[in-house]
C-alpha positions in Angstrom: 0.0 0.0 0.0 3.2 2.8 -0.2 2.0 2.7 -3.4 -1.4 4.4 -4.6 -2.3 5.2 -7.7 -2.8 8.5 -8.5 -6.5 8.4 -10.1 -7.4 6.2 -6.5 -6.0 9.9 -4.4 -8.1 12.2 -6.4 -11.7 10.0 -5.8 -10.1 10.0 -1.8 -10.2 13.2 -2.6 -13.5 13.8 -3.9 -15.4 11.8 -1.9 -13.9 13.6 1.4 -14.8 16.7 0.1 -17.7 16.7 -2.1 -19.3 13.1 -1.2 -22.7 12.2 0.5 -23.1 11.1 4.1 -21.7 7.7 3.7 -20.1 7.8 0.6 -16.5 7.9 2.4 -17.7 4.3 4.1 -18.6 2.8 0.6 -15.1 3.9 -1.5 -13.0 2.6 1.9 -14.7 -0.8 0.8 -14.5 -1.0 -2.6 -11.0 0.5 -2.7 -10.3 -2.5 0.3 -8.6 0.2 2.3 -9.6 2.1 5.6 -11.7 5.3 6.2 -8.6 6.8 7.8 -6.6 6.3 4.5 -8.7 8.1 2.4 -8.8 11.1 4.2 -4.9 11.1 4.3 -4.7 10.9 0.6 -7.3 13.8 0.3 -5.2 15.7 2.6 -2.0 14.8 0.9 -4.3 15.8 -2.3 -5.5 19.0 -0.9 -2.1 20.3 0.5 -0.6 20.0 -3.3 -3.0 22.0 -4.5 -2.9 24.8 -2.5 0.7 24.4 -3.0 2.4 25.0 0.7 5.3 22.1 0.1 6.2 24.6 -3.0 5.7 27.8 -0.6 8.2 26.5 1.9 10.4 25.2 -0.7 10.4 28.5 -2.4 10.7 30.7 0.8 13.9 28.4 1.3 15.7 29.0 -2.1 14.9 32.4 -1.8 16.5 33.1 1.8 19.3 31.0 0.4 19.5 33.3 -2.6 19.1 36.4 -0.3 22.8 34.8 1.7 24.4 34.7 -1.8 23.4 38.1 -3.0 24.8 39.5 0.2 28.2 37.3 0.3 28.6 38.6 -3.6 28.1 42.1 -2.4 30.7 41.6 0.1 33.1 39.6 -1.8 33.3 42.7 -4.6 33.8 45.3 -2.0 36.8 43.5 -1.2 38.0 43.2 -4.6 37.0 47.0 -4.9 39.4 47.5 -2.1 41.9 44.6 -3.1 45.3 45.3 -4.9 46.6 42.1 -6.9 50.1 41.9 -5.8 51.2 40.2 -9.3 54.8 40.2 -10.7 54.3 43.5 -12.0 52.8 45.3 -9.3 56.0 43.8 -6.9 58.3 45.3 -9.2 56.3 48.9 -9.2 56.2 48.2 -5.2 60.2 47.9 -5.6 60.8 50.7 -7.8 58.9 53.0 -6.3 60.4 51.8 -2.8 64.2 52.3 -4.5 63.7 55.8 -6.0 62.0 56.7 -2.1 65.6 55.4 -0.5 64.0 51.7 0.8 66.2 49.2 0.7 65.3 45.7 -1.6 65.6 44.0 1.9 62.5 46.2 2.9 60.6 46.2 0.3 60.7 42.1 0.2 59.7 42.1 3.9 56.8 44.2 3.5 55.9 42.3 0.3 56.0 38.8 2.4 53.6 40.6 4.8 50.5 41.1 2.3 51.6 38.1 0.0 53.3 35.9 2.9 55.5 33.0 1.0 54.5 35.0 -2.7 56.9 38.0 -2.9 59.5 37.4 -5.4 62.6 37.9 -3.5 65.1 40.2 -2.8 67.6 39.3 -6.0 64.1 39.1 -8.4 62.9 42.7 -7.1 66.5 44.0 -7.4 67.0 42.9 -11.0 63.8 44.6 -11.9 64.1 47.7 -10.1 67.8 47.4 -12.2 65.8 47.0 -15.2 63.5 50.1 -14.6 66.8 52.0 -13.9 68.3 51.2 -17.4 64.7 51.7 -19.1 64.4 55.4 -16.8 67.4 56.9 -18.7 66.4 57.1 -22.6 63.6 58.1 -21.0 64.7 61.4 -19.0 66.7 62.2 -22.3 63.2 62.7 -24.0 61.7 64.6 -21.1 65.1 66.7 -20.6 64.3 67.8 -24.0 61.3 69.8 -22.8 62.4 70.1 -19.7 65.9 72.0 -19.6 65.0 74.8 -22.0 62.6 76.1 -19.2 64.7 76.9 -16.5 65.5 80.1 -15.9 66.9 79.8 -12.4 68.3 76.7 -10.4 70.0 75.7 -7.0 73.8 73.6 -7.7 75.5 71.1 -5.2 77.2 67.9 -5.2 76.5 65.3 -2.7 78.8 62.5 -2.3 77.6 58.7 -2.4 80.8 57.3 -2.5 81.2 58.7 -5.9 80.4 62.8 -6.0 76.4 63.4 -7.8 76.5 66.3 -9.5 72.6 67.9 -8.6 70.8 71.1 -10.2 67.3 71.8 -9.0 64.7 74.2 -10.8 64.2 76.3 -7.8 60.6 77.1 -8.5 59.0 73.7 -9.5 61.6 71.7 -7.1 61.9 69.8 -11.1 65.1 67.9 -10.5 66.9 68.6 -14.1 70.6 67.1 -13.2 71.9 64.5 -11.5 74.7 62.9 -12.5 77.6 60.2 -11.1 80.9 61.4 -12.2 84.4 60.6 -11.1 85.6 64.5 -10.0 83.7 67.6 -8.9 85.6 70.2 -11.4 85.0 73.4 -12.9 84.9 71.6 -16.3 82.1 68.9 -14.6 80.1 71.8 -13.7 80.4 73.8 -17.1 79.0 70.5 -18.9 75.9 70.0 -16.5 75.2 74.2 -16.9 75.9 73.7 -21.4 72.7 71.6 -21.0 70.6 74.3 -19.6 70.5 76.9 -21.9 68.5 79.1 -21.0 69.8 79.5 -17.9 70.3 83.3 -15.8 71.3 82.2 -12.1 72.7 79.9 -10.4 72.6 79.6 -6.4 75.4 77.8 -4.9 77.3 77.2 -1.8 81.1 78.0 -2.1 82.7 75.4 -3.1 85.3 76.0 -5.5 84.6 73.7 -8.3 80.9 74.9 -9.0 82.7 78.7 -8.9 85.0 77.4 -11.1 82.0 75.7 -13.1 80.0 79.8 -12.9 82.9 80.8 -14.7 83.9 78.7 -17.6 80.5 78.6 -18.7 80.5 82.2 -18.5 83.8 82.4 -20.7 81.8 80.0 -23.2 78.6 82.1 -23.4 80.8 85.1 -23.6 82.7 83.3 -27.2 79.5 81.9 -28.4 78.1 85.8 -28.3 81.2 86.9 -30.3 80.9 84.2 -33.3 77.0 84.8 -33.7 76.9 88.4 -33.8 73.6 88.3 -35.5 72.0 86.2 -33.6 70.4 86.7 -29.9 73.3 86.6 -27.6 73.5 84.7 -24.8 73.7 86.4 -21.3 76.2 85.7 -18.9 75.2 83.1 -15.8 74.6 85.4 -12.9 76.4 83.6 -10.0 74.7 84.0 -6.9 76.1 83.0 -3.1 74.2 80.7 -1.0 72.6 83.1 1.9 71.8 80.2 3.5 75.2 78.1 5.3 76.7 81.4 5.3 74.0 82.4 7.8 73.9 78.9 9.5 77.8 79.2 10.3 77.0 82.5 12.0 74.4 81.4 14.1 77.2 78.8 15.0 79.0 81.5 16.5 75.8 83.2 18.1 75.7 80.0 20.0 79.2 80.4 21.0 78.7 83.8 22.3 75.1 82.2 24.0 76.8 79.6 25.8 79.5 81.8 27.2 77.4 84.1 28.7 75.3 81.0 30.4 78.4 79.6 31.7 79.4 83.0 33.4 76.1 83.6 34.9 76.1 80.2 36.2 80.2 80.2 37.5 78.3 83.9 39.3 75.6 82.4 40.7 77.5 79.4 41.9 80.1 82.3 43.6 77.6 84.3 44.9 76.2 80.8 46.8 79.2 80.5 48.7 79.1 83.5 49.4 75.9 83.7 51.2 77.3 79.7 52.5 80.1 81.7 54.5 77.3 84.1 55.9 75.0 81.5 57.4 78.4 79.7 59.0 79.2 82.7 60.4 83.0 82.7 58.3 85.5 85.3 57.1 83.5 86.6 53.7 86.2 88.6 52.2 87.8 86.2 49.6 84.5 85.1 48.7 82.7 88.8 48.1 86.0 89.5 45.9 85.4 86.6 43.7 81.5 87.0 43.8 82.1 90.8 42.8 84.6 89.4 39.9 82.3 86.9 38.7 79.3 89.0 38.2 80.9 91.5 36.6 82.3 88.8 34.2 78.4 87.8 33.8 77.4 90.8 32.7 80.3 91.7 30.7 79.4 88.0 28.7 75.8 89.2 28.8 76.2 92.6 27.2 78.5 91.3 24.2 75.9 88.7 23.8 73.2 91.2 23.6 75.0 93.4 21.5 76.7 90.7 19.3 73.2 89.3 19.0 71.8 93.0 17.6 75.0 93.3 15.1 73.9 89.8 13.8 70.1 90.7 13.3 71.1 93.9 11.7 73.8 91.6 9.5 71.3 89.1 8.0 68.8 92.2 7.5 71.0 93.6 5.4 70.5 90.3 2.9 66.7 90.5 2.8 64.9 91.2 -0.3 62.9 93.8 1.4 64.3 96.1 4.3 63.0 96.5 7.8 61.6 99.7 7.0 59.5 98.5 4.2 61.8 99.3 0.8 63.6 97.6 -1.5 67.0 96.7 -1.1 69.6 97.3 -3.2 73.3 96.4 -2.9 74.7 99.8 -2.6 72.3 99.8 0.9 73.2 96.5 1.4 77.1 96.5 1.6 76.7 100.2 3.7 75.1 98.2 6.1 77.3 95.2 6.1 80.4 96.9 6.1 78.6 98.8 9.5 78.1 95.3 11.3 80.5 92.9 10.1 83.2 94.5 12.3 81.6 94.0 15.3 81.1 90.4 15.0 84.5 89.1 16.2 86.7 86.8 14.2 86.9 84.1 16.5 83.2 83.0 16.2 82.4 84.7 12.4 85.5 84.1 10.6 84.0 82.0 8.0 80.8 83.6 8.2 81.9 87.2 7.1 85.0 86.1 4.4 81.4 84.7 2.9 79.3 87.6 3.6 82.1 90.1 2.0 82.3 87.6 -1.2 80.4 90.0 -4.4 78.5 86.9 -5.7 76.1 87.0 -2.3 74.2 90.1 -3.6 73.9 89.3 -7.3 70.4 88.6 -6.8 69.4 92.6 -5.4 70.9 93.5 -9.1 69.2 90.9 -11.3 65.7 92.2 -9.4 66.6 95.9 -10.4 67.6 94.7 -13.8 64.2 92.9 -14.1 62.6 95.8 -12.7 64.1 98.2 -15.4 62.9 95.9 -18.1 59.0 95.6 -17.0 57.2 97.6 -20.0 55.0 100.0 -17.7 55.4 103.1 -16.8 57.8 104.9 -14.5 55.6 105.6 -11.9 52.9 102.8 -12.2 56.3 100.3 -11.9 57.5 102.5 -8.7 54.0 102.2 -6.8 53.7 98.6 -7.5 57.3 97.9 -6.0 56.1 100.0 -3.3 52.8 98.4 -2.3 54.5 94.9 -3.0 57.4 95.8 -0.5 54.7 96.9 2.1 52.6 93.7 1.8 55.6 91.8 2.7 56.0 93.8 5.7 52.7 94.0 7.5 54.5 94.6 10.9 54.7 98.0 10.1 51.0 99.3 9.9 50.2 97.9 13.5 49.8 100.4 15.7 48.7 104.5 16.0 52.3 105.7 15.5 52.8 108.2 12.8 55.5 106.0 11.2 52.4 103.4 10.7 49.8 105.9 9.9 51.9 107.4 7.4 53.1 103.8 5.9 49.1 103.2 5.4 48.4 106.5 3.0 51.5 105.1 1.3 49.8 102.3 0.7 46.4 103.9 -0.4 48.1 106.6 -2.7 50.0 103.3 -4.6 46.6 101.7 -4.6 45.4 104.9 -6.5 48.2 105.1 -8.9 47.6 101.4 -9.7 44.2 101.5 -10.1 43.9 104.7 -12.0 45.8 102.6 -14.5 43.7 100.2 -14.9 44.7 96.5 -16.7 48.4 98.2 -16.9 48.1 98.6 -12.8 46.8 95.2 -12.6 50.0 93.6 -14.3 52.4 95.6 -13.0 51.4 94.3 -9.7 51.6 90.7 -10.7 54.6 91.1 -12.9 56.2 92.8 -9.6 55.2 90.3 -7.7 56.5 87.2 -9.2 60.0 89.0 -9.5 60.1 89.6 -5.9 58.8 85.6 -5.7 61.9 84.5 -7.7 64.2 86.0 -6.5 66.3 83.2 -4.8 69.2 83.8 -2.5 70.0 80.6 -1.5 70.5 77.2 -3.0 68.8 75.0 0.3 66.4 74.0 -2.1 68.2 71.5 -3.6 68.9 69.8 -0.4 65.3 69.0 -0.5 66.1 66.6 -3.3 69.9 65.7 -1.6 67.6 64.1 1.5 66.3 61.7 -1.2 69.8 60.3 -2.0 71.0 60.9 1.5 68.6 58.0 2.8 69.6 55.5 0.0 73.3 56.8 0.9 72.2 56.4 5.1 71.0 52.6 3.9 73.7 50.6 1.7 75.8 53.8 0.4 75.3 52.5 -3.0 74.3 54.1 -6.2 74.2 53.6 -9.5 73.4 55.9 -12.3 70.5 53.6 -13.0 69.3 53.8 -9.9 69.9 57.7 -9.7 68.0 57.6 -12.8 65.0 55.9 -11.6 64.9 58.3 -8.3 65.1 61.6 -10.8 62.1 60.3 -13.0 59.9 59.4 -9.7 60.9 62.1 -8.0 59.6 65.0 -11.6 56.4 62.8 -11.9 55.3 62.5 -7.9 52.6 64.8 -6.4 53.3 67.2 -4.3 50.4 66.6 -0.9 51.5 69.7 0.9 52.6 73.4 0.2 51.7 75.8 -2.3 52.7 73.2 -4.8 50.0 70.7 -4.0 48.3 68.5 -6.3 51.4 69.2 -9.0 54.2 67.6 -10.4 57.5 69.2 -10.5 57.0 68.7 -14.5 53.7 70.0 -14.6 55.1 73.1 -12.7 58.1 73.5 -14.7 55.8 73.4 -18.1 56.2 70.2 -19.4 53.4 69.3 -21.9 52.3 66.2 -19.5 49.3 63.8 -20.8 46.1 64.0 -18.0 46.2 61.5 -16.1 49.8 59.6 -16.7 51.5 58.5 -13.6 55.8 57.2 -12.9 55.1 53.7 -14.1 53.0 54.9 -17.2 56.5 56.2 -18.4 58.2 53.5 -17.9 56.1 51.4 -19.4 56.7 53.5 -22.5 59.9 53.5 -25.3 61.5 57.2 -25.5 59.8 56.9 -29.3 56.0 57.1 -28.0 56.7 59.3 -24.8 58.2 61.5 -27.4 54.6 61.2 -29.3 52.4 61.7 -26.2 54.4 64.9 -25.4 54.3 66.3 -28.9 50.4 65.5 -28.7 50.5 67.0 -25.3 51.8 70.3 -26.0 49.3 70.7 -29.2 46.6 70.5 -27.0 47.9 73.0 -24.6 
């Protein structure tokens, strides 16, 4: 009977539901089973047509499908988030890790702690990073191309990584333009790496003598090349400026000296004058000790007055290098060496030695005459060129409107009458100011800037203190095509800053993955569309 045919479940069926009194009794009989068993088969009938097996079944599969939907979901968020560490993203992981100063060591144990057991190993990573390094040279010869031409001014210094790197920095992009291995740091070195920059007018430096040396052979170059091609736009001599910057460092130096002298006098006074008040409470003969109290202090304040005053002849010393005077005007080197021939003899040789043989050198003020000579140049009027130096000297100083002195209040209708001239002007006011005020921007006096870029090479140096031109290479190129995060430069490349035609949107390892024939393309292409 586990069998039933399914003709006998639908008369169970009928006869339950739509049968006479008695008709149940007399299909039971004929049918030779039991009362009971016909009204299970009209239940097991009545349930599969109203279909509540297939509603729980259903409700099932779809709760089921609900689970999969939502473990899909989550499975592509991760994959959103995910980053497939494959052989070519380990050796963009390396590269940029090499050109940032991490070592290969590093950068395989990092790699072993996302992909544990999967990274490709120290001697794999290194012979592709080595790879990238060959590939990134052909390459910076293409982008040199645009990239050299454009500077106009640029910070010099060599830093040694067991062999000397010859370094040149565009001072306002931070574009890293040079960088060089070479066996000697020569005047003749330095003449080569300046012959590639054409169209270059300064040059900040330290004072080493092989980039002076360098200054001035390319100067004797430019100087014959302007003699053959008389017809022709001749070049202009490099101006060689002095680096502001270690000259002043090497003085605080001796600040410190004076600081820590008076210190040690007021504390050998204060430890006399103890004693002296020591012999008072034990009731013993204070004469010795009074005299050397009495000696002591006056030592003290001796120190302390030569401080003080050694500290004022220094502030008035670096004032006299500013762009902009304390009292609001623009400097000029005739003001400037007046006031520097008035405080350099009172800072005494044993502490500023150094400090004023490079304070007294001529080269530290070049830049106050290339900022008059681009001054004279600007195609405005006399006076519409004179208030907008004026007002842009001013706004640099905004110390000097605080208060209700007369010197202030008269500084303020200063400021109003140049506003006056400048507008009264009208566009011509307009660029005046903006053509004054990018002079007074550029107008370097130092070349720290390019140990901004030395720090890059000084970390690969602090590591393994090796480095290969490939390698030096590789760091240059990553270091043109990074973004800036911070600054006034942020969100730009050095390259894009520079004005480099640059394709939206290409990163570092886009370049690389390029040949210096279709970087060449996408820059031409670039540069039309600009």
């Amino acid at each position: 009977m586990g069998m039933v045919a399914h003709d006998r479940r639908i008369g169970s069926a009928f006869f339950v539901f739509c049968g006479r009194h008695g008709e149940v009794s007399a299909f039971a009989q004929r049918q030779g089973i039991s009362r009971q068993w016909v009204y299970r088969e009209a239940k097991q009938v009545s349930d599969t047509l109203e279909g509540t097996q297939t509603r729980v079944e259903s409700e099932r599969l779809r709760q089921e499908n609900e689970a999969l939907r939502a473990t899909v979901a989550q499975l592509q968020q991760r994959l959103a988030k995910a980053v497939v560490l494959d052989k070519e993203k380990q050796a963009e992981f390396a590269g940029v890790g090499q050109s940032c100063g991490v070592t290969l060591t590093q950068c395989d144990v990092l790699l072993d702690v996302l992909i544990p057991g999967q990274s490709l190993g120290r001697a794999s990573l290194g012979r592709r990073t080595q790879a990238l390094g060959k590939k990134a040279g052909p390459l910076l010869a293409v982008l040199d191309e645009y990239a050299r031409p454009k500077v106009r001014e640029a910070a010099a210094d060599e830093i040694y990584v067991r062999d000397p790197v010859l370094m040149v920095v565009e001072q306002e992009s931070l574009c890293w333009v040079c960088g060089r291995l070479t066996d000697e740091v020569s005047g003749a070195a330095w003449s080569k790496e300046f012959g590639q920059l054409p169209n270059l007018e300064q040059v900040a430096r330290d004072g080493g003598p092989g980039l002076a040396k360098g200054v001035a052979l390319q100067n004797e170059q430019r100087q014959k090349q302007s003699q053959e091609a008389a017809p022709e736009p001749r070049p202009e001599p490099l101006r060689d400026q002095g680096d502001h910057f270690h000259a002043l460092w090497t003085g605080g130096v001796g600040l410190r000296r004076a600081q820590k002298r008076a210190c040690k006098a007021l504390a050998q006074a204060e430890e006399a004058q103890h004693d002296l008040e020591k012999c008072g409470r034990q009731g013993q003969k204070q004469t010795g000790p009074a005299v050397r109290a009495r000696l002591a202090w006056r030592k003290a304040e001796q120190a302390m007055d030569d401080w003080g005053q050694l500290e004022k002849a220094w502030q008035q010393t670096k004032e006299a290098l500013l762009l902009i005077t304390p009292e609001g005007e623009l400097n000029t080197r005739t003001q400037a060496e007046a006031k520097l021939a008035q405080t350099l003899p009172q800072l005494p040789d044993d502490d500023f030695v150094k400090t004023k043989r490079q304070l007294q050198q001529p080269e530290m003020l070049n830049y106050l005459d290339r900022v008059q000579e681009q001054l004279r140049k600007l195609p405005f009027a006399e006076e519409v060129k004179q208030a907008a130096v004026r007002q842009e000297a001013l706004r640099r100083r905004p110390e000097l409107f605080q208060g209700e002195n007369r010197k202030a209040a008269a500084l303020r209708g200063v400021m109003l009458v140049c506003a006056v001239v400048l507008s009264q002007a009208g566009e011509s006011g307009q660029q005046a100011v903006a053509a004054v005020r990018e002079i007074f921007r550029r107008a370097y006096r130092a070349s720290s800037l390019v140990e901004c870029i030395n720090s890059v090479l000084r970390m690969q140096q602090a590591q393994h203190r090796k480095m290969t031109q490939g390698l030096l290479d590789l760091k240059r190129l990553y270091w043109n095509c990074h973004t800036f995060r911070t600054g006034r430069r942020r969100g730009t490349t050095p390259y894009e800053r520079l004005g480099v035609p640059w394709p939206p949107g290409m990163r570092w390892w886009d370049v690389l993955k390029l040949t210096p024939e279709q970087l060449r393309e996408k820059l031409s292409t670039a540069a039309k569309a600009a």
